[in-house]
C-alpha positions as CSV (number, residue, x, y, z in Angstrom):
1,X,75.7,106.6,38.9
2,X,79.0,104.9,40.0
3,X,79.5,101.5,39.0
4,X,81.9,99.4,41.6
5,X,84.0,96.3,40.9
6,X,83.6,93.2,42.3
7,X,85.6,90.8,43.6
8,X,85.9,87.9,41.7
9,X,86.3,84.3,43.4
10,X,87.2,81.3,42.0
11,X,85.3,78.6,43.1
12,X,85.9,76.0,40.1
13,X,86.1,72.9,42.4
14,X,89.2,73.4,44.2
15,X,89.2,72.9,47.4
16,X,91.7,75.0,50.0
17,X,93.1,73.7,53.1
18,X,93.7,70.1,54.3
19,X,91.1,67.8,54.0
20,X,88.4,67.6,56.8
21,X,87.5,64.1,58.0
22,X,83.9,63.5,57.8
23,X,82.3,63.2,61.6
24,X,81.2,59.8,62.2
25,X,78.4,60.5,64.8
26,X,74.7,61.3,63.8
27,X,74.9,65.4,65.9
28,X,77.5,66.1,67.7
29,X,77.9,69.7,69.7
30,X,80.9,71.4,70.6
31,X,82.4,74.6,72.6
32,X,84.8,76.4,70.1
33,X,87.3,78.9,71.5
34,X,85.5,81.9,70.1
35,X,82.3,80.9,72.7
36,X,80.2,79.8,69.4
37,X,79.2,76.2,69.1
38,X,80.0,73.9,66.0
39,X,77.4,71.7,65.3
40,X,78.6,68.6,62.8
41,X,75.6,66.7,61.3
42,X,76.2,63.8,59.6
43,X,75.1,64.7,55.8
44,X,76.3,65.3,52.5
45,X,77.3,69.1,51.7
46,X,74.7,70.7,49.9
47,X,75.2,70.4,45.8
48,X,74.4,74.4,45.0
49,X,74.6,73.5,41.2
50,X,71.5,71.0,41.7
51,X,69.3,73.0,44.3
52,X,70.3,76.1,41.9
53,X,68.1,74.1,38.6
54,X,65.7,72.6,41.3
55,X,65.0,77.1,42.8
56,X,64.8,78.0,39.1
57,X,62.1,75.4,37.8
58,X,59.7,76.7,40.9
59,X,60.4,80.2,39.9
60,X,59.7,79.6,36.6
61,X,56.1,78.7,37.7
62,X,55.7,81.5,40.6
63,X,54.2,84.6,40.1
64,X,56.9,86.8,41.4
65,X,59.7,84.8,39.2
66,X,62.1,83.8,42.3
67,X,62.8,80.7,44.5
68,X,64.7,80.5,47.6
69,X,66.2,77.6,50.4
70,X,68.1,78.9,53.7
71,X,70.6,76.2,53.4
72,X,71.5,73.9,56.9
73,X,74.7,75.1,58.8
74,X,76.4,73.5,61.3
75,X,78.2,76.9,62.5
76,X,76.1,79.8,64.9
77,X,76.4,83.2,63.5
78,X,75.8,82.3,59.8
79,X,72.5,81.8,57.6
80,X,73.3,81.1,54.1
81,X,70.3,81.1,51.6
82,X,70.4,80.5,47.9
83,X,67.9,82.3,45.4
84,X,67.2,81.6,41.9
85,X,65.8,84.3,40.4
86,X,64.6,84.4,36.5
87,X,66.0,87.2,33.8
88,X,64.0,90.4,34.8
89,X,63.1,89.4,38.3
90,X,63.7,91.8,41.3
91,X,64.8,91.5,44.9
92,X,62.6,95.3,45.8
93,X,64.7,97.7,47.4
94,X,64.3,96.7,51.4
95,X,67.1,97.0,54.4
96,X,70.4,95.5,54.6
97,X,70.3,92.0,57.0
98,X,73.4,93.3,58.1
99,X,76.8,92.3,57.6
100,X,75.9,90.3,54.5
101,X,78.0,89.1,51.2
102,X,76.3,87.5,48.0
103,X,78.3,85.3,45.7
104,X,76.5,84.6,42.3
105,X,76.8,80.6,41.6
106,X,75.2,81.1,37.9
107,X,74.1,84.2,35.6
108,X,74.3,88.2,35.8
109,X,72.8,90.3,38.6
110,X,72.6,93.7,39.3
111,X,73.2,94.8,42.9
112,X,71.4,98.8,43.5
113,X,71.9,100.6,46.3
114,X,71.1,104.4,45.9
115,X,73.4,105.6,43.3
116,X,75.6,102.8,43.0
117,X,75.3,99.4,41.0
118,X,77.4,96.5,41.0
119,X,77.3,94.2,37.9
120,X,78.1,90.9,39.1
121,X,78.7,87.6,37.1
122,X,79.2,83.9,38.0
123,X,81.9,83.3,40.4
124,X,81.6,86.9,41.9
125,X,81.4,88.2,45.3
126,X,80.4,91.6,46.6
127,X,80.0,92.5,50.3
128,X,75.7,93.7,50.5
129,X,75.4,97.4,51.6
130,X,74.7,98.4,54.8
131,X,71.4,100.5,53.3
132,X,68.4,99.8,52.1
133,X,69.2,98.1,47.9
134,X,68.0,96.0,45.7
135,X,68.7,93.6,43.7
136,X,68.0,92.6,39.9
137,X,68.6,89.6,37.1
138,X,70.4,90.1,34.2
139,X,69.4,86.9,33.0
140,X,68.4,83.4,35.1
141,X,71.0,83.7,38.1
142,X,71.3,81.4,41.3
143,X,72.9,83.4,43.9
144,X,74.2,82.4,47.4
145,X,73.6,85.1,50.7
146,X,75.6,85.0,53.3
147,X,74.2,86.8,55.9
148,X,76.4,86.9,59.4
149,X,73.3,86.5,62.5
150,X,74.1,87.2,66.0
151,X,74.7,84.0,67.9
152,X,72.3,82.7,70.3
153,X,73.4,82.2,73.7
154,X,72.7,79.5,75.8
155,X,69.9,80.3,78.6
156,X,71.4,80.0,81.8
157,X,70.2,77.2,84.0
């Protein structure tokens, strides 16, 4: 079995890039050169630490030992979804969603597809496989999937 290194990213709290100003309206659309459409929503970011404790108290009380919440995005094109998932529990082996990455926020999964396993810890980042694969806890892990979706186009009129 080959085991593959992931990529580790640091996500301590830093933030990259120049500060964004926070939108002042309520929903605002609007056309971005690549033809998507960026929609800004008034409303605190999503604290991944505090969903991640929130996903792993209802697993601990679910039969099948995992949680999950597709998170709001203001951007077409992306679904991002954290799971919580308690030591032992599985993701069963099913199909790739497609050009998909999953970053663990806290704890030790296992990534399987076929022959090949990537240990990931927190802080990691691994690209999913384009084939069917699995995915297992080491120990209670919150993970984050990022999972690229085609973007919808707008009916014509």
């Amino acid at each position: 079995m080959e085991v593959l290194r992931p990529t580790v990213l640091d996500v301590a709290g830093t933030r990259a890039g120049p500060k964004v100003p926070r939108p002042t309206s309520k929903d605002r659309r609007g056309d971005r050169s690549d033809g998507s459409t960026l929609q800004v929503v008034d409303r605190e970011p999503p604290d991944l630490l505090a969903l991640g404790d929130e996903l792993l108290a209802a697993a601990a009380e679910g039969r099948s030992h995992r949680a999950g919440r597709t998170l709001p995005h203001p951007v077409d094109g992306l679904r991002q979804t954290l799971i919580a998932l308690r030591e032992g529990a599985e993701l069963s082996e099913h199909e790739s969603p497609g050009p998909a990455s999953l970053m663990v926020v806290r704890g030790r999964v296992r990534l399987v597809a076929g022959d090949q396993t990537v240990h990931l810890g927190r802080q990691q980042l691994s690209p999913i496989p384009d084939c069917r694969h699995s995915l297992r806890a080491d120990e209670d892990s919150v993970v984050l999937l990022s999972v690229a979706v085609p973007v919808r186009v707008a009916a014509a009129e």
